[in-house]
C-alpha positions as CSV (number, residue, x, y, z in Angstrom):
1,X,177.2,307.2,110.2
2,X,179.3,310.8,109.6
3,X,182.5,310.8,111.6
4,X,181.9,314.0,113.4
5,X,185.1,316.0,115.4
6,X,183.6,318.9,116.9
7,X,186.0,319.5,120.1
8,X,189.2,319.4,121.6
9,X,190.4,318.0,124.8
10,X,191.9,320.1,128.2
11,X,193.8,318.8,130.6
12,X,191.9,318.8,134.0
13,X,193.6,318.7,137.4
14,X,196.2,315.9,138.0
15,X,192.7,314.0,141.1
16,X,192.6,310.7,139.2
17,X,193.0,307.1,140.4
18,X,193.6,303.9,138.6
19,X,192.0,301.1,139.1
20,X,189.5,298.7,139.3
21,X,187.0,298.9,143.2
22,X,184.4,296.1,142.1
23,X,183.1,294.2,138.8
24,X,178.7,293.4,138.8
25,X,178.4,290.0,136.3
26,X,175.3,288.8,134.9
27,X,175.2,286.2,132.2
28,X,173.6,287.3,128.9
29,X,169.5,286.0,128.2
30,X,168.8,285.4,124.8
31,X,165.9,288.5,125.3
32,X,168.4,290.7,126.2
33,X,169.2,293.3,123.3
34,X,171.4,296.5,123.1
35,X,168.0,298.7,122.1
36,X,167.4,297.5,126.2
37,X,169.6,300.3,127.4
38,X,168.8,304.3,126.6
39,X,172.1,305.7,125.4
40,X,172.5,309.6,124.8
41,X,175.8,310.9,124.7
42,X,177.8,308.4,125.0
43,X,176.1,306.9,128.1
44,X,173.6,304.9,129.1
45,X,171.1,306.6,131.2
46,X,168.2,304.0,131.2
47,X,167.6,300.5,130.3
48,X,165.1,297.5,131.2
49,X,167.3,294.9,131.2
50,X,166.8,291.6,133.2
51,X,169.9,290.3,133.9
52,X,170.5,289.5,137.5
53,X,173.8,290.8,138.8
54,X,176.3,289.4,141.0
55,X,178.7,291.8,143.0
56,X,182.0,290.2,143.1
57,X,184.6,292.4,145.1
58,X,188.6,293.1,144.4
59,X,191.1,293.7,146.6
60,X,193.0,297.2,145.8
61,X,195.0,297.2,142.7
62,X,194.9,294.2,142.2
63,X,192.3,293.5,139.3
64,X,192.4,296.1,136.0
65,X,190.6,297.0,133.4
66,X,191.7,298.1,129.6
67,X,190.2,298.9,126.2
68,X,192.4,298.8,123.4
69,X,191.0,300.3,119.7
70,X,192.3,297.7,116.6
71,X,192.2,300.3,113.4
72,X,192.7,298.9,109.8
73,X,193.1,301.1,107.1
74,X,192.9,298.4,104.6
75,X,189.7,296.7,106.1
76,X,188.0,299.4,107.0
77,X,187.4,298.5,110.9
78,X,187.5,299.5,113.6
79,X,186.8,297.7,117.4
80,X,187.6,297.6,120.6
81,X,189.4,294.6,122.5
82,X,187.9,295.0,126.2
83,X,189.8,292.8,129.0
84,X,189.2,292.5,132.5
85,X,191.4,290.8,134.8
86,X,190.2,289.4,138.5
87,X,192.1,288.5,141.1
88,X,190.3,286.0,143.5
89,X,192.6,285.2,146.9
90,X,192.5,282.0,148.8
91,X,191.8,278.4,146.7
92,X,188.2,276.8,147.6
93,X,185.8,274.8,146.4
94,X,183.4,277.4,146.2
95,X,186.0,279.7,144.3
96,X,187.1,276.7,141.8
97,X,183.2,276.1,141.2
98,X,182.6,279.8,140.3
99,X,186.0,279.5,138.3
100,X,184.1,276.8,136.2
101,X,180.9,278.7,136.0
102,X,182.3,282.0,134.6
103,X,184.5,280.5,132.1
104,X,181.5,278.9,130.8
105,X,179.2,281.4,130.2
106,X,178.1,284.3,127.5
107,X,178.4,287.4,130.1
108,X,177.8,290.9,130.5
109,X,179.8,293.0,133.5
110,X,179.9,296.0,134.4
111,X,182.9,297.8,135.9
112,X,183.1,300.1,139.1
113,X,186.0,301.7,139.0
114,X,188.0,303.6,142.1
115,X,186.5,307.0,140.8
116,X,183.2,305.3,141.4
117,X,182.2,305.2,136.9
118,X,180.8,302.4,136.4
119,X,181.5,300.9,133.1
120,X,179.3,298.3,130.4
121,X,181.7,295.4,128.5
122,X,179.9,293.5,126.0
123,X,176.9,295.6,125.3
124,X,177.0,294.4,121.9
125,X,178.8,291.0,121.8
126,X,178.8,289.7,125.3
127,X,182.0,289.0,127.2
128,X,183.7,285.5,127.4
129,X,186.6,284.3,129.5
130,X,189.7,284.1,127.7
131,X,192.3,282.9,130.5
132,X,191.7,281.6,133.5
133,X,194.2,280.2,136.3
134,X,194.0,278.6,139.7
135,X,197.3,278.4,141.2
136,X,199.1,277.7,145.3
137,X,201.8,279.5,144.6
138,X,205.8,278.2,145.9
139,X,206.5,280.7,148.4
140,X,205.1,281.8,151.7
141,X,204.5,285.3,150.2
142,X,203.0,284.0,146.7
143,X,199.3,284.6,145.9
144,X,196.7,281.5,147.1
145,X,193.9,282.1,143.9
146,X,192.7,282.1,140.7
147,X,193.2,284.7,137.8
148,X,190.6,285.3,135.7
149,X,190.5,287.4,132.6
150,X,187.1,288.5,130.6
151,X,187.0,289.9,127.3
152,X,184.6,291.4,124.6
153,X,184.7,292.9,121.4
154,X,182.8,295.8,120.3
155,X,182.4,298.4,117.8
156,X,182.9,300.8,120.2
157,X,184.3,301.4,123.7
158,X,182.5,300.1,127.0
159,X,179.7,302.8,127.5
160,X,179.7,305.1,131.2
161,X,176.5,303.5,133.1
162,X,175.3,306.5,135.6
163,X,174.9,305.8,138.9
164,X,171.0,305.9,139.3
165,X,170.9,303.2,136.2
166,X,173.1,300.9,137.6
167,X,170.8,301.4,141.2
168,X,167.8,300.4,138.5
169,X,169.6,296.7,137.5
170,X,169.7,295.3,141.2
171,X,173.5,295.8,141.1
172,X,173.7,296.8,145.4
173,X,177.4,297.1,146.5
174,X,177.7,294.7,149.2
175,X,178.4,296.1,152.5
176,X,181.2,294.2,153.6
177,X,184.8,294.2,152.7
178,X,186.9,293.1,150.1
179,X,187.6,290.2,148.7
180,X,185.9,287.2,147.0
181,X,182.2,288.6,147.5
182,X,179.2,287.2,145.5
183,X,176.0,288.6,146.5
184,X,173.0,288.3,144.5
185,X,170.9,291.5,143.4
């Protein structure tokens, strides 16, 4: 593949937000393939994929979302290290169950975030949990919950989803609040 730089970059006006709103996970079928999803430009604007997604919800900056590029001149390679972490408030059985499930599985999530992009982690590789914690905290004011951190590795960064693709996977945004949310698709 030629390495192409055709463009610069502007600065835009200072109307962004951080942040992750909600994450959509579907664990990985052995049909599923990355030539399942129509990418041009950089996004993908169509796919047949048959995952089934769950919605889970996040409380307001609480959960984030990073991709960091690992560069070795002497190998040769490039890739990205993709990490999500969830924050999931108030222990349960339910909670420690999906805890279980999710740390088990071959996954593949996609990320809204509080600009309303919508993000795909592990197109390639699938994402796996890497951490995950349940704790009661000490004090009154500690958090009551599990953390929960996903990871893939790609070749390239998480690829923008548009918003009439993501309609197209059964990926509804619930219509209730925040918090610990699953709702199937």
């Amino acid at each position: 593949m030629a390495c192409l730089l055709d463009s610069g970059y502007a600065l835009g006006c200072r109307d962004n937000i951080g942040g992750v709103k909600r994450v959509f996970i579907g664990k990985v079928i052995s049909t599923e393939r990355r030539n399942n999803y129509g990418i041009s430009g950089g996004e993908i604007n169509d796919t047949n994929s048959a995952i089934e997604y769950y919605t889970f919800d996040q409380e307001m900056e609480a959960a984030s979302f990073s991709q960091n590029g690992t560069y070795s001149t002497e190998n040769g390679t490039v890739f990205f290290d993709q990490q999500l972490t969830l924050i999931f408030h108030k222990n349960s059985t339910a909670l420690r169950a999906k805890l279980l499930d999710l740390s088990q599985l071959n996954l593949r999530v996609i990320v809204q975030d509080q600009r309303d992009q919508f993000w795909l982690m592990g197109l390639s590789n699938g994402v796996r949990a890497i951490s995950g914690a349940m704790n009661t905290g000490k004090a009154f004011g500690d958090m009551n919950g599990v953390t929960l951190t996903l990871q893939s590795k790609d070749a390239e960064p998480a690829f923008r989803i548009n918003t009439a693709t993501v309609a197209t996977l059964g990926a509804t945004v619930p219509s209730g609040g925040a918090g610990f949310n699953i709702n199937p698709a």
